[in-house]
KOLDO-722271 format. One record per residue (C-alpha): residue in three letters; z, y, x; residue number from 1. Coordinates in pm, 1 decimal. Each point is the difference from the previous one (the first is absolute). Layout:
 resn       c3       c2       c1 resi
  ALA        Z        Y        X  NUM
...
//
This chain:
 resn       c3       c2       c1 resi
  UNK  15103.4  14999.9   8664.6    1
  UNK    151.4   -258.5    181.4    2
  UNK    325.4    -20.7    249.9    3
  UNK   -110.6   -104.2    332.0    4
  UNK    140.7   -275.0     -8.1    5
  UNK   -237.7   -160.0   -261.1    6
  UNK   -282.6    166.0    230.6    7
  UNK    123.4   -220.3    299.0    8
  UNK     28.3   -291.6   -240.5    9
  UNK   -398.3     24.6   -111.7   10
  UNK    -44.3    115.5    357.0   11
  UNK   -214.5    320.0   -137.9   12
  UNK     52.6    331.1   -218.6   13
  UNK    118.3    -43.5   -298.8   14
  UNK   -269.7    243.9   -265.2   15
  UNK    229.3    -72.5   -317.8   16
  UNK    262.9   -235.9   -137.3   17
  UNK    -27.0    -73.5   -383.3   18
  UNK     77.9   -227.6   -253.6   19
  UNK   -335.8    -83.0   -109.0   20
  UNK   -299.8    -32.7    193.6   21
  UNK   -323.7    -23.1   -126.0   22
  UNK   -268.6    -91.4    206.7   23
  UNK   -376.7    116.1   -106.0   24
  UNK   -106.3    287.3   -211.6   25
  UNK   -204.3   -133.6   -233.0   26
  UNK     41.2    -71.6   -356.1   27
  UNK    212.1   -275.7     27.7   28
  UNK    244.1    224.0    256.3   29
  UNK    -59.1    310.5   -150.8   30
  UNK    193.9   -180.4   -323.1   31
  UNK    258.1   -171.9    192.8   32
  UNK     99.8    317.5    145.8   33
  UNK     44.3    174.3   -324.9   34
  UNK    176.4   -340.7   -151.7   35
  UNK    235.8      7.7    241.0   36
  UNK     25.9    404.2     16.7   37
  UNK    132.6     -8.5   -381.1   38
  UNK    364.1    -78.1    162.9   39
  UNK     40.4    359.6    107.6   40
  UNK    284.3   -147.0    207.8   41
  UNK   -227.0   -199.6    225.5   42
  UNK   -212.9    124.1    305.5   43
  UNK   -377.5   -104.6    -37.9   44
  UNK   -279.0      8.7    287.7   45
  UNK   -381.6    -89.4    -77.0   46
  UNK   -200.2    -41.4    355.0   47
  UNK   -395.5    -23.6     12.5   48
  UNK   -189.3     37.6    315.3   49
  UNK   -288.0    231.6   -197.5   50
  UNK      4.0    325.2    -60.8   51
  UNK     53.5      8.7   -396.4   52
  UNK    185.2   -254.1   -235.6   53
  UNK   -224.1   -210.9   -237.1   54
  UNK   -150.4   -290.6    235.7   55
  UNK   -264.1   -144.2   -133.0   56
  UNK    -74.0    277.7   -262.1   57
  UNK   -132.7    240.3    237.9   58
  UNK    -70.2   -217.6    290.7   59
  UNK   -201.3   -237.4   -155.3   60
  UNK   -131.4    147.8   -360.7   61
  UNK    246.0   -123.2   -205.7   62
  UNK   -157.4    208.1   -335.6   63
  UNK    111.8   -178.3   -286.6   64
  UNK    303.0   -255.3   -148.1   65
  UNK   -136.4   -297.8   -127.9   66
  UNK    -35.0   -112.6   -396.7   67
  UNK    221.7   -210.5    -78.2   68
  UNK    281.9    165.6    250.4   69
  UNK    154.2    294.4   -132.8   70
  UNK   -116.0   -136.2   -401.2   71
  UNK    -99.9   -251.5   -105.0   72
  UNK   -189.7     53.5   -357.9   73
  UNK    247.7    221.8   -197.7   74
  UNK    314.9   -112.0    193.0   75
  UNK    100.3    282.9    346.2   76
  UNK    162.7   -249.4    229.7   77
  UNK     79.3    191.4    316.4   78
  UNK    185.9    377.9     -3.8   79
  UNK    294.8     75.2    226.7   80
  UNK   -103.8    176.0    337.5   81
  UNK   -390.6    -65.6   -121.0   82
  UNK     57.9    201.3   -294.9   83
  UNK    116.8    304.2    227.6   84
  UNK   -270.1    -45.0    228.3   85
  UNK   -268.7    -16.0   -263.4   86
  UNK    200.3    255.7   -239.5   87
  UNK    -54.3    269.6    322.9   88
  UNK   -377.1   -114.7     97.7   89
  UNK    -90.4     84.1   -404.0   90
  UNK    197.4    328.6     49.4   91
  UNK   -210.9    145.6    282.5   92
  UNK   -344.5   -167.1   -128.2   93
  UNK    -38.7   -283.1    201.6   94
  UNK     50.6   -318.1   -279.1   95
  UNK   -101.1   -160.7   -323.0   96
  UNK    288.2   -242.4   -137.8   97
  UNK   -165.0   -350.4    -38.3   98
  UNK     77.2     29.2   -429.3   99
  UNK   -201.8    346.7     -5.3  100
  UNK   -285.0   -128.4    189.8  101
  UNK    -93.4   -158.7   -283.3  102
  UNK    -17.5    336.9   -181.9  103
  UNK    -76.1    222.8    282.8  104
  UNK   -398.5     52.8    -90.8  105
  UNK    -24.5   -223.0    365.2  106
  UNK   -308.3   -271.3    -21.9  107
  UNK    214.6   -284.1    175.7  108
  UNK    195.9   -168.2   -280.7  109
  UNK   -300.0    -99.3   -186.6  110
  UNK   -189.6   -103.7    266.6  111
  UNK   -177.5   -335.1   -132.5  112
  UNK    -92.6   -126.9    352.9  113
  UNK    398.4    -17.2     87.9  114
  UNK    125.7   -356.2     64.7  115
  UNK    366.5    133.8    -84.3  116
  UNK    189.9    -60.4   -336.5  117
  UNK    213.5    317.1     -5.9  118
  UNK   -179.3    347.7    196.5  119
  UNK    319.2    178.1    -40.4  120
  UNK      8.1    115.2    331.4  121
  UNK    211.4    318.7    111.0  122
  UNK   -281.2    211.2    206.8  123
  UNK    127.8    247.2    254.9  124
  UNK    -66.2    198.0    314.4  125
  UNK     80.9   -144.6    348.0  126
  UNK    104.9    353.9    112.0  127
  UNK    240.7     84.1   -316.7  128
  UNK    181.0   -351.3     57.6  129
  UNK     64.5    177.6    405.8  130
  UNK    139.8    296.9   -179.5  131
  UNK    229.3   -171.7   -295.1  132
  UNK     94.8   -246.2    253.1  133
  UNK    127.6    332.4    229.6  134
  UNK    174.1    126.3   -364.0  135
  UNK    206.9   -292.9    -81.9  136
  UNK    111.9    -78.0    353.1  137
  UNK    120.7    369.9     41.5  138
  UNK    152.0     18.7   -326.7  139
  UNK    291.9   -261.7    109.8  140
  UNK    226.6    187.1    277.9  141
  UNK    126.0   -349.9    109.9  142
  UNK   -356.6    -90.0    113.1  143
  UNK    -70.6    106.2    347.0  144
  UNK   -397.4    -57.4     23.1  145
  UNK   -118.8   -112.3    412.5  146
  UNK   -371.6     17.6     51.5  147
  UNK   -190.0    -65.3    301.4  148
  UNK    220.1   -290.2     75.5  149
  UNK   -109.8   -330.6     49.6  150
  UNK    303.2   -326.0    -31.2  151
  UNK    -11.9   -223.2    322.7  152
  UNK    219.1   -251.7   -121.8  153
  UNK    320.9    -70.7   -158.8  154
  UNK    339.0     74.6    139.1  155
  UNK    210.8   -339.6    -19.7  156
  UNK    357.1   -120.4    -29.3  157
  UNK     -0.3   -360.6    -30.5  158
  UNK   -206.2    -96.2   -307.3  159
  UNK     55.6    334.7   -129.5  160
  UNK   -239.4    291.8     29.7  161
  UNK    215.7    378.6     95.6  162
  UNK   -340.9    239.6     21.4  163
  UNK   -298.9     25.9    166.3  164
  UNK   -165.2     73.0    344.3  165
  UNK   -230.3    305.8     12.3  166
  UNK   -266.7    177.2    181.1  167
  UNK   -126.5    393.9    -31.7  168
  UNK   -111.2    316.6    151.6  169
  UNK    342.6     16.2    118.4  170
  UNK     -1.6   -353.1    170.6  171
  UNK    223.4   -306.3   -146.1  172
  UNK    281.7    -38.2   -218.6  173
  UNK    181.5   -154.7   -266.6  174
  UNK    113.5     45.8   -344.1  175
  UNK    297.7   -186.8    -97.1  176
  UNK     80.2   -135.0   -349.3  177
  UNK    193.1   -153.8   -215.2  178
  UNK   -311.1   -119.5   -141.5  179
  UNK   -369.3    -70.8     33.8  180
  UNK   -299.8    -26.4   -208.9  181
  UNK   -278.8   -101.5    138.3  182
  UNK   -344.0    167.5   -215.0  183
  UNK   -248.3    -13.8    289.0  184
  UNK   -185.2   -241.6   -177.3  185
  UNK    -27.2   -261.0    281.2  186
  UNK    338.3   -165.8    -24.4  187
  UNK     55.8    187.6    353.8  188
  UNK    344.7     56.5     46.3  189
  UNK     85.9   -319.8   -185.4  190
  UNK   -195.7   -269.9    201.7  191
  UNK    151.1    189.2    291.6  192
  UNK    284.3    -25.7   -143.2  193
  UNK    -35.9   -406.6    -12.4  194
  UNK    -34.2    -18.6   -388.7  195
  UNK   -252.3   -234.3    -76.5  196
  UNK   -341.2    135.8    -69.8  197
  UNK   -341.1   -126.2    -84.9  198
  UNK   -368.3    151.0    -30.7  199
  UNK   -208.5    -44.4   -300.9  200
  UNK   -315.7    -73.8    212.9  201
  UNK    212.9   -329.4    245.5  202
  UNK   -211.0   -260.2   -170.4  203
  UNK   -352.5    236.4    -11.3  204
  UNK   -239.8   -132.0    247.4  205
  UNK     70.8    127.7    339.6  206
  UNK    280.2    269.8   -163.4  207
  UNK   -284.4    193.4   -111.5  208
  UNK    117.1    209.7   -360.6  209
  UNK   -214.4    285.7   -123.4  210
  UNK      8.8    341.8     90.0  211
  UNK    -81.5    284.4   -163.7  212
  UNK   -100.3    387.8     86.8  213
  UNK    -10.4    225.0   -350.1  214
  UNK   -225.2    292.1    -10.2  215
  UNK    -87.5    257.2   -238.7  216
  UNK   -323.2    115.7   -143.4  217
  UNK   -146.4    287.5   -215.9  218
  UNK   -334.9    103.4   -180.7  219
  UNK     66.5   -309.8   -237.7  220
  UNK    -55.4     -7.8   -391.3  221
  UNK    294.3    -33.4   -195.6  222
  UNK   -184.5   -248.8   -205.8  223
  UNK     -2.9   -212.5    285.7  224
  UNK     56.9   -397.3    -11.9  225
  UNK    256.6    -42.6    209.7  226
  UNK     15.2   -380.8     41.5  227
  UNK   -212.3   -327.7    108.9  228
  UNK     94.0   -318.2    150.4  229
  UNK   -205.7   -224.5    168.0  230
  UNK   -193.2    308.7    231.6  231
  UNK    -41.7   -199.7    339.6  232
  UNK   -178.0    280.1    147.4  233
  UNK    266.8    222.0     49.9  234
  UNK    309.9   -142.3    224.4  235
  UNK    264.1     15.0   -296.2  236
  UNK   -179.0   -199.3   -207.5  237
  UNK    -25.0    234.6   -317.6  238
  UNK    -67.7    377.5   -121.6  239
  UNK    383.8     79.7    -63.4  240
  UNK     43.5    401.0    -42.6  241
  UNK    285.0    153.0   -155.2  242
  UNK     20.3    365.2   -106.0  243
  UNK    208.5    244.4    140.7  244
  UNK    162.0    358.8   -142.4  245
  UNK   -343.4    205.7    114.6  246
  UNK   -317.4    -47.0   -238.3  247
  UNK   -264.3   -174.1    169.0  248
  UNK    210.3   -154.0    281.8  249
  UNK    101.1   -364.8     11.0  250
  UNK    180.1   -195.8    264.7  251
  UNK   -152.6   -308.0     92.4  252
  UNK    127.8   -314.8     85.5  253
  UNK   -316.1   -184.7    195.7  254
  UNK     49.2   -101.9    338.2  255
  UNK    102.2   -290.5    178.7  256
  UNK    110.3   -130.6    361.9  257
  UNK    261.0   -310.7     45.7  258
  UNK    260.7      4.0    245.9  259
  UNK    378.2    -58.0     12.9  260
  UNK    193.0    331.8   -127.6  261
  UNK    250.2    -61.9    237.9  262
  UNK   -254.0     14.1    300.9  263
  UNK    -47.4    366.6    158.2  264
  UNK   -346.2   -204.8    123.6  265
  UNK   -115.2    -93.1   -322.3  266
  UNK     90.7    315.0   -180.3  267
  UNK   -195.9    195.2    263.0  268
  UNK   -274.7   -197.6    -23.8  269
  UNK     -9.4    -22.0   -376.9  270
  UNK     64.1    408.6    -26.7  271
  UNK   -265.9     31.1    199.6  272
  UNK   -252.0   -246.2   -157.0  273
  UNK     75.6    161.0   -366.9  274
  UNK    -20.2    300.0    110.8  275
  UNK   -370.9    -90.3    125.5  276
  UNK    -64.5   -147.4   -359.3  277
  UNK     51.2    299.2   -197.2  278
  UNK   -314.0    176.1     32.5  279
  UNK   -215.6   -338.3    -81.0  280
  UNK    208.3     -4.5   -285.4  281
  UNK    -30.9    312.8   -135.5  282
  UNK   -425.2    -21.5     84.3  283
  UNK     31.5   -294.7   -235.6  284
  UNK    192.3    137.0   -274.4  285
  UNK   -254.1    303.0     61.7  286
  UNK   -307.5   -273.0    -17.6  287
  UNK    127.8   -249.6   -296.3  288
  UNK    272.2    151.2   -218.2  289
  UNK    -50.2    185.3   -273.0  290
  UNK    136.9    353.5     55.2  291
  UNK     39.0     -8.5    376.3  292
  UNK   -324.3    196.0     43.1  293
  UNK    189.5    293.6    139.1  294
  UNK    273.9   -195.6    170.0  295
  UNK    154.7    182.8    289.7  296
  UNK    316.1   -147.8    221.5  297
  UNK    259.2    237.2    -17.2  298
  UNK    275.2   -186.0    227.0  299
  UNK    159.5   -342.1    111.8  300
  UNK    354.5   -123.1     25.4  301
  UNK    125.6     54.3    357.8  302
  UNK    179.6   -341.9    -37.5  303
  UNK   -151.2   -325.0    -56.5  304
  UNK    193.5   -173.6   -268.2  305
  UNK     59.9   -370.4     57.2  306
  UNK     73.8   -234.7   -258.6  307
  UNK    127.5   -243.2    213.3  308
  UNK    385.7     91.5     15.4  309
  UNK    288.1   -103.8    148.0  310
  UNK    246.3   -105.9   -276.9  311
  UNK    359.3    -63.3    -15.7  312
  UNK    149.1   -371.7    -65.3  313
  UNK    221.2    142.3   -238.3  314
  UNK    257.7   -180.1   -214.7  315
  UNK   -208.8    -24.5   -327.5  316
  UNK   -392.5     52.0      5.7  317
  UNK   -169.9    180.4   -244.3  318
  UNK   -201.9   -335.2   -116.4  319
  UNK   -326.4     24.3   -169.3  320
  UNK    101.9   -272.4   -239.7  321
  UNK    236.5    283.7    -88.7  322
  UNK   -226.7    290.1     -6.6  323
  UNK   -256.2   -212.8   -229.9  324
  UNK    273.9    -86.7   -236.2  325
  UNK    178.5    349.5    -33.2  326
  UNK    299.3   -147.2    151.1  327
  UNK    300.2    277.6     54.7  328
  UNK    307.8   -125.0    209.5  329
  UNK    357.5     18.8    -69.3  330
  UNK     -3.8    272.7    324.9  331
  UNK   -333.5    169.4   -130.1  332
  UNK     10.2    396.1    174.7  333
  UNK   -368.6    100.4    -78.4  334
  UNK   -262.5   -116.1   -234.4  335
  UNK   -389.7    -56.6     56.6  336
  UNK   -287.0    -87.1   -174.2  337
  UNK   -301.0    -30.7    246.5  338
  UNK   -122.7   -355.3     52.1  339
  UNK   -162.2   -211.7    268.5  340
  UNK   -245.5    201.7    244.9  341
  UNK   -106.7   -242.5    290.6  342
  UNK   -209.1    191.1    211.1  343
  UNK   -300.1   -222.3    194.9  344
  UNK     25.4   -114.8    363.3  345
  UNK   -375.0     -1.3    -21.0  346
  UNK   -224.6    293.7    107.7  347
  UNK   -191.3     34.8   -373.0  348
  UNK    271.9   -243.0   -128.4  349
  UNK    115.6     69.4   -356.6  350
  UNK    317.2     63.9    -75.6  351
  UNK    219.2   -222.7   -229.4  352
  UNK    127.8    232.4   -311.8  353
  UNK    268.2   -134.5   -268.4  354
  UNK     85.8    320.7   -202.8  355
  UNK    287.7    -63.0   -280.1  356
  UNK    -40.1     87.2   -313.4  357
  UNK    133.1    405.9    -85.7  358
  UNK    326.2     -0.4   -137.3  359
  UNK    100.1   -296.3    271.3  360
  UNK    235.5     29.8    251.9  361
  UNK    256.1   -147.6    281.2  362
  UNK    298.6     67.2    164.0  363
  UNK     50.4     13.1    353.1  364
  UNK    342.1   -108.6     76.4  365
  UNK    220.4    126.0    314.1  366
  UNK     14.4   -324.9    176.6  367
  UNK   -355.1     64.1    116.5  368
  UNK    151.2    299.3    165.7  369
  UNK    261.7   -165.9    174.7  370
  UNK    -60.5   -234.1    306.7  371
  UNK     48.5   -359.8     25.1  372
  UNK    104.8    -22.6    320.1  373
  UNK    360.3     96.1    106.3  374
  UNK    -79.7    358.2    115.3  375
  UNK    230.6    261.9   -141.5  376
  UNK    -34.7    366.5    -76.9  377
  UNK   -387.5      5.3    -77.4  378
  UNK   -219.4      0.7   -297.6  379
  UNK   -357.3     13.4    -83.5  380
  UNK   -270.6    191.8   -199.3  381
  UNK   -292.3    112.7    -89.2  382
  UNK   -296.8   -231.1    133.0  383
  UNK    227.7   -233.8    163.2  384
  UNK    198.8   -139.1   -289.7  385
  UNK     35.5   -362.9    -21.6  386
  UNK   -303.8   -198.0   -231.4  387
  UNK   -207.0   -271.5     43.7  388
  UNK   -362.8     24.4     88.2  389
  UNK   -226.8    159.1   -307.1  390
  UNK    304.8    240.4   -122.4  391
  UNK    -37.1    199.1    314.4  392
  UNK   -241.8    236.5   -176.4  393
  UNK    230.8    143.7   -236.7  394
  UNK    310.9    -13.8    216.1  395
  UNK   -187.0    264.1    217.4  396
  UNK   -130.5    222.8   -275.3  397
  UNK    174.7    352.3      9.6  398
  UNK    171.3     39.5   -269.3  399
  UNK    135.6   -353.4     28.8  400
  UNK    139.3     68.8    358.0  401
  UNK    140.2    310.1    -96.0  402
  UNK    270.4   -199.8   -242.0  403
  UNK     25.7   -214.8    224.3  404
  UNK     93.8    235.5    242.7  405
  UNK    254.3    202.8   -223.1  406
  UNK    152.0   -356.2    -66.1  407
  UNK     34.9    -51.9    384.4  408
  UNK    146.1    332.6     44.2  409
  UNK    190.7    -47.5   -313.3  410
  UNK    165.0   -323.5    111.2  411
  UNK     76.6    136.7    361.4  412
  UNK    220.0    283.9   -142.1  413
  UNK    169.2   -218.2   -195.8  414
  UNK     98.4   -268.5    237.7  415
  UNK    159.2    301.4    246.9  416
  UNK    157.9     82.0   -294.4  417
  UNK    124.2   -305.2   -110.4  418
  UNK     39.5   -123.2    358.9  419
  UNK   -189.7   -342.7    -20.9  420
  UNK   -296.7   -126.3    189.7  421
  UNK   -304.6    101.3   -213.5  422
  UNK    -64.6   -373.3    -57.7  423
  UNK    304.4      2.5   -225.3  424
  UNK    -75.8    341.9   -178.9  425
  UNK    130.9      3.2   -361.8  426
  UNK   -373.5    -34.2   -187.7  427
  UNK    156.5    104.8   -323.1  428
  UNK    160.3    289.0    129.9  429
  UNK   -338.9     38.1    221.4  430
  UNK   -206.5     14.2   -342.6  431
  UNK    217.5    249.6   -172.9  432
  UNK     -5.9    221.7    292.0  433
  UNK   -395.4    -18.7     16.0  434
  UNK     -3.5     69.1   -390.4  435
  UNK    202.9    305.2     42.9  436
  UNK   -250.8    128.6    292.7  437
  UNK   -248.3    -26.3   -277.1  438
  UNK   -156.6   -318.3    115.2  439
  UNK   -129.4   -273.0   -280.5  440
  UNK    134.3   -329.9    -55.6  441
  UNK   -166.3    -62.0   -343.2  442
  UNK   -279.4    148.1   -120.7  443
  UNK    -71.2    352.3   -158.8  444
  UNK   -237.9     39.7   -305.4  445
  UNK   -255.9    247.3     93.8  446
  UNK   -134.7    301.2   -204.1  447
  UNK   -320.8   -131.1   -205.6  448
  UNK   -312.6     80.3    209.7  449
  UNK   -294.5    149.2   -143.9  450
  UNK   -397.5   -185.6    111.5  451
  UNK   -275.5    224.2     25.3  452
  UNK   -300.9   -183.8    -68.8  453
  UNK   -289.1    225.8    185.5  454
  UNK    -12.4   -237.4    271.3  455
  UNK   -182.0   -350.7   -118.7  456
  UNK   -223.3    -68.0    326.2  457
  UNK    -24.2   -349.6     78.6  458
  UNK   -213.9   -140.0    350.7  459
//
């Protein structure tokens, strides 16, 4: 705790003092917790103003990591704190790594109606992610964990950002820190901070970016096609199911409102208006889709998901260009291999797809962690990393954020350590650090993957 004197300073309690501060329990945070948690000398917090860690996982039906993310054809690209969380999830039941999928008697990966070039995804359970995400944070001593505790805005010194304002149960606070990582996947605490910002929906038509509520269905055939562009009738603008761990269930990606994710306004309305599409949606499926005849909702993601985001003007973008042409910088910390996924603006508007080939892949370089702007102390993650319009897609994906996140968390222990701004940490010693956590930095082969061939439905 603090002295009172600091608590005059901030002119309110002081809940904690630490060196690193992470700032939203998702993915993203939950990794730059444990990143910066692996310098046992160090004093980590992780605040989220739900009631469990995960973000979007949970709240909004996160059930799967994309193809192309974690592998890409036989290469594994991401491990590190992803590998720990999906190493516990297979341990108590709850997940399918994306190379056994293949293998794992599941109709999915040979799925002719899918539009993507690698269905290596890693399935698993909403629920188990809560519980491996409670696992790994308690495992680290040096990682106090602060739910049900929303951040009001950043504490400032100058240009330089000392911890964060906020509320509870117990009324307000602050955290101080030596610090701060902003993963609340709005760029909140850093365009309050004054580093420069921008949305990916500024140049849409009146702001307006789509928005998306998942939900979950059972009572479907696991011969199901799973994929169709070009279906105005629904508000999506395409069947797009994807299977989850439970036979028979699929979460489905089919609604549609537009709004500005930054807007409480918009994301009311649009939660609202999604949530009013899902039972036309699943009559429909019932109606017109081959083994939907005994559809039945099972639940909905209690968070719209926008894909409209506020992202960081970081020092180097991840480019397209780059991501097209398997680019990996000098200052590479986590590797990808997920292509371009423009969702529509358009209610029924189809989505723009460019899927690399398997066995392609990027790097994502720290710059694009780091802001532009001369504000000190704070890095990014997760959803909020620095790209240019079309990359977004992948930057958000989970497995993605979670390096990203170990390499924020990574990079703030180091520049305590090292005592430099984290603008100037050392990337080499930065990328031997995150090699010894596990992370990768080149790709892994991965075991040979045997195809079942029951499955040869087309639609």
């Amino acid at each position: 705790m603090g002295g009172s004197s600091e608590a005059a300073e901030v002119g309110c309690r002081i809940i904690s003092t630490v060196d690193v501060l992470v700032v939203g329990g998702g993915p993203a945070g939950i990794a730059a917790a444990v990143g910066a948690a692996y310098h046992e000398n160090l004093r980590v917090a992780i605040v989220d103003e739900g009631g469990c860690f995960g973000g979007a996982v949970p709240k909004s039906l996160i059930t799967f990591a994309e193809g192309g993310v974690v592998c890409s054809g036989d290469q594994l690209l991401i491990k590190g704190v992803w590998q720990r969380i999906q190493d516990e999830m297979v341990r108590r039941g709850g997940a399918i790594p994306a190379h056994e999928l293949i293998h794992s008697n599941k109709y999915y990966p040979f799925d002719r109606s899918r539009c993507e070039k690698d269905l290596q995804l890693t399935i698993f359970d909403p629920e188990c992610f809560k519980l491996a995400a409670d696992e790994i944070l308690t495992s680290h001593p040096n990682i106090q964990p602060i739910l049900y505790t929303r951040a009001v805005a950043p504490i400032m010194s100058g240009n330089r950002v000392t911890g964060v304002y906020v509320e509870n149960r117990e009324g307000r606070g602050a955290i101080l820190a030596k610090r701060v990582i902003d993963a609340t996947g709005m760029s909140f605490l850093l365009r309050a901070a004054g580093a420069e910002c921008v949305s990916t929906c500024a140049n849409a038509p009146h702001r307006q970016g789509p928005i998306l509520v998942f939900f979950r269905a059972g009572g479907i055939s696991e011969v199901t096609p799973t994929y169709r562009p070009n279906v105005t009738d629904v508000p999506y603008g395409a069947i797009n199911l994807f299977p989850t761990m439970r036979d028979h269930e699929y979460r489905i990606e089919m609604t549609r409102a537009l709004g500005d994710g930054s807007s409480v306004e918009d994301m009311t309305r649009a939660s609202i208006e999604c949530r009013r599409q899902i039972p036309e949606i699943i009559e429909y499926l019932r109606k017109n889709w081959y083994g939907c005849e005994n559809i039945y909702l099972i639940d909905s993601g209690n968070e719209a998901l926008p894909m409209s985001l506020y992202k960081l003007v970081g020092r180097r973008p991840v480019c397209v260009n780059d991501m097209l042409n398997g680019v990996v910088p000098e200052d590479t910390i986590a590797l990808c291999g997920y292509g371009i996924d423009v969702h529509s603006a358009e209610k029924g508007g189809q989505n723009y797809l460019h899927y690399l080939e398997p066995g392609q892949y990027y790097g994502i370089g720290y710059g694009a962690l780091v802001p532009a702007s001369e504000v000190e102390n704070i890095l990014t993650a997760g959803k909020s990393v620095s790209c240019e319009s079309g990359a977004e897609a992948a930057i958000m994906a989970t497995a993605l954020s979670m390096a990203t996140g170990e390499a924020a968390g990574t990079a703030s222990a180091l520049s305590i350590c090292d005592d430099v701004p984290v603008r100037s940490v050392d990337v080499k010693k930065l990328r031997e650090a995150l090699r010894r956590q596990g992370a990768l930095l080149e790709p892994e082969i991965l075991p040979e993957a045997q195809k079942y061939d029951e499955y040869i439905f087309t639609y």
